[in-house]
C-alpha positions in Angstrom: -43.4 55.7 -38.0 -40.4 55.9 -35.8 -36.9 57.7 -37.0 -35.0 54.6 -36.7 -37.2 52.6 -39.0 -37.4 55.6 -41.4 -34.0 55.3 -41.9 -32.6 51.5 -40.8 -29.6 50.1 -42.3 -26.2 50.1 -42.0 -25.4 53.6 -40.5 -25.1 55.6 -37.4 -28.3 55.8 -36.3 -29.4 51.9 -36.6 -26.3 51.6 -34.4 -27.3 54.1 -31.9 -30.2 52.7 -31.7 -29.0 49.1 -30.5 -27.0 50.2 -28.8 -29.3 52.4 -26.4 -31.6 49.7 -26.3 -29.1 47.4 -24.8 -27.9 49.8 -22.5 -31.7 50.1 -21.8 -32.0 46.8 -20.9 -28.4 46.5 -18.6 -29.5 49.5 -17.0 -32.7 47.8 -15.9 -30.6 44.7 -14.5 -28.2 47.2 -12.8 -31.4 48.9 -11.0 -32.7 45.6 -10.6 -29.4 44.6 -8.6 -29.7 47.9 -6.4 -33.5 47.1 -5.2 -31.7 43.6 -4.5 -29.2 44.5 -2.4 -31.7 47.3 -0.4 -33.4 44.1 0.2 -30.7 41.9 1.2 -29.4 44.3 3.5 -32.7 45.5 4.8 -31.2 49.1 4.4 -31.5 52.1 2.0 -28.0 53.2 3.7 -26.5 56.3 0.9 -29.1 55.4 -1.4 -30.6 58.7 -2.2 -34.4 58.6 -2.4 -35.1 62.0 -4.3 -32.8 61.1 -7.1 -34.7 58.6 -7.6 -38.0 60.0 -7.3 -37.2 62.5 -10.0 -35.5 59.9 -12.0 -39.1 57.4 -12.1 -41.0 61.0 -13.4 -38.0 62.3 -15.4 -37.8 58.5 -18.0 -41.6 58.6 -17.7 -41.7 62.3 -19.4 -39.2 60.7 -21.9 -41.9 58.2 -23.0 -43.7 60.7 -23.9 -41.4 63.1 -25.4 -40.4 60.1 -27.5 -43.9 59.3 -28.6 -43.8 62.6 -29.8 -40.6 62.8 -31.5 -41.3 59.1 -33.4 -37.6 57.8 -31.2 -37.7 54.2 -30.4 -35.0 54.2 -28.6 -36.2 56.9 -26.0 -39.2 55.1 -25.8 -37.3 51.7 -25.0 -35.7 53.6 -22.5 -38.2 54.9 -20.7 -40.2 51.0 -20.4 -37.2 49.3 -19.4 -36.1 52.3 -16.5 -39.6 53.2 -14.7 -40.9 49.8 -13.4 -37.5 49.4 -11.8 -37.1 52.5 -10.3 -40.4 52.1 -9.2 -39.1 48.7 -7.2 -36.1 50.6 -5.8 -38.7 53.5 -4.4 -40.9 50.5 -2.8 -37.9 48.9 -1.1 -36.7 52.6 0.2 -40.0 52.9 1.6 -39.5 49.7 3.4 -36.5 49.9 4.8 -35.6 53.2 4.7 -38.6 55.6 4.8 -39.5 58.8 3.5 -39.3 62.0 4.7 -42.0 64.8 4.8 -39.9 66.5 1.6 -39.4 63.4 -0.3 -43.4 62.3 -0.1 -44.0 66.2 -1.2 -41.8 65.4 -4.3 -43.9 62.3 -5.2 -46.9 64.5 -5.1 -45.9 66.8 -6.8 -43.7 65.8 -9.9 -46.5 63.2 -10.6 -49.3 65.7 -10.3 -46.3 68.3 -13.0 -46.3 65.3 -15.1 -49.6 64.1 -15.6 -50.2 67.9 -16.0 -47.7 68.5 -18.5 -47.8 64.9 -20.4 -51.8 66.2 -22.2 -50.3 69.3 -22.9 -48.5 70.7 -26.2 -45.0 71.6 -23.7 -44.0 68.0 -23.8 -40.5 69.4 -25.5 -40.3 72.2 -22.6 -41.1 69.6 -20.0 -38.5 67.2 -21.2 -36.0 69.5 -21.4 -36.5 70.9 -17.7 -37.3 67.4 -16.5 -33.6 65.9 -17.3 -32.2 69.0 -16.2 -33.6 68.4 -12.7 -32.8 64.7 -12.9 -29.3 65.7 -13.5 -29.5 68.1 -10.3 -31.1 64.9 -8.4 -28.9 62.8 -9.2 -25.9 65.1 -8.1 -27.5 64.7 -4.6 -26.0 60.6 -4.9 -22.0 61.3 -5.0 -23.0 63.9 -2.3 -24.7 61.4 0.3 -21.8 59.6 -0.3 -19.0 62.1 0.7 -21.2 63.5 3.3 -21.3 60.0 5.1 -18.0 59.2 3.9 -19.8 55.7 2.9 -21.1 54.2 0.0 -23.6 52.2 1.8 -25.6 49.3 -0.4 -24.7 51.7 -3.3 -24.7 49.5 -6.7 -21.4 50.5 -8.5 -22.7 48.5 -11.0 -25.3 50.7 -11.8 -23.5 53.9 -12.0 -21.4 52.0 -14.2 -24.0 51.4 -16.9 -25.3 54.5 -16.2 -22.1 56.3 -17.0 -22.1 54.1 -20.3 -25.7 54.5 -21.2 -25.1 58.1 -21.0 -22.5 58.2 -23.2 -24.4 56.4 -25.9 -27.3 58.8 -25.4 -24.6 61.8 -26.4 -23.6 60.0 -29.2 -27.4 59.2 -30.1 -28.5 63.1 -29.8 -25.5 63.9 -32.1 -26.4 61.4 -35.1 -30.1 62.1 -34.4 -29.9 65.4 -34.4 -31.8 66.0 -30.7 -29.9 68.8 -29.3 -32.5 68.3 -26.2 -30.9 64.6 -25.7 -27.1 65.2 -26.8 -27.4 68.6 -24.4 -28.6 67.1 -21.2 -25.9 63.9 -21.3 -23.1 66.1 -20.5 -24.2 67.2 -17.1 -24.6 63.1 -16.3 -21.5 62.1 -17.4 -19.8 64.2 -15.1 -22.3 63.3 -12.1 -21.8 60.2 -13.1 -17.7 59.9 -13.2 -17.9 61.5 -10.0 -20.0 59.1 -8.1 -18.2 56.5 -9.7 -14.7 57.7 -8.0 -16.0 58.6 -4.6 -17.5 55.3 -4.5 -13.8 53.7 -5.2 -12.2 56.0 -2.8 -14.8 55.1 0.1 -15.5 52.1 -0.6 -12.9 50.5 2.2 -14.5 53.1 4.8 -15.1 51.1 8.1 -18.4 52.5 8.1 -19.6 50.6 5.0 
């Protein structure tokens, strides 16, 4: 049975847990809105495609992590992130393409995760997984301040993100997942910081 069932009612945990489900479910409709506007603009301009390559493999090792840990919630995550980062990686490949590097990352963090997802190192993997989504998505607020443009960035999305992250901090502490509460630190810094270049780019005449 799932922890959040075991122990449903009126405490910290039951509220974590609805609350990370509806930051789940924003978070889907904020990547929804970024595969939207890489197709209404035809362009993948300072959209990073490795953060999001290691992002779709990084919430699909947390679907499994959180079959094995009995969490709802990371599960939840996990179904309502991949499908739309999958959409975002099909309109980059559109519109933006992919280089030799990125098409080596598809290959192999799918072939690491298939590997590691049958295999008793599901905690490991998770662990290391996040860790390199954190460094991936440090690569976003760098693409921006390289170009000095924020592109069809959605500052939507790193809005929810930096909010969803912040509940998944606060979820790791009342669930007791050091794993989870560890590796949200590290994102809500990436996060803050993508989230102010963005604001001090934004008026760039190159957007």
């Amino acid at each position: 049975m799932f922890l959040e069932l075991q122990n449903i009612g009126w405490n910290l945990l039951s509220l974590s847990l609805v609350a990370t489900i509806s930051f789940s479910m924003t978070g889907a409709w904020g990547i929804a809105k970024q595969a939207k506007n890489i197709l209404a603009t035809r362009s993948g301009a300072s959209v990073n495609t490795k953060w999001n390559i290691v992002f779709a493999i990084m919430y699909a090792t947390w679907f499994v992590y959180g079959a094995e840990t009995h969490s709802m919630a990371i599960m939840v995550q996990s179904i309502m992130r991949v499908p739309f980062i999958a959409i975002v990686l099909v309109r980059l490949w559109q519109f933006k393409g992919y280089t030799r590097s990125e098409i080596s990352m598809v290959v192999l963090f799918t072939s690491a995760f298939l590997v590691v997802s049958t295999t008793v190192y599901i905690d490991t993997a998770f662990t290391i997984v996040s860790y390199l989504g954190a460094a991936a998505a440090s690569l976003q607020p760098l693409e921006i301040w390289k170009k000095r443009s924020v592109g069809v960035v959605s500052i939507e999305m790193m809005w929810i993100y930096l909010a969803s992250v912040m509940f998944w901090l606060f979820y790791g502490l009342v669930a007791h997942d050091m794993r989870v509460f560890g590796m949200s630190i590290p994102y809500i810094t990436i996060y803050s910081t993508t989230i102010g270049l963005y604001y001090h780019f934004r008026n760039n005449p190159n957007n």
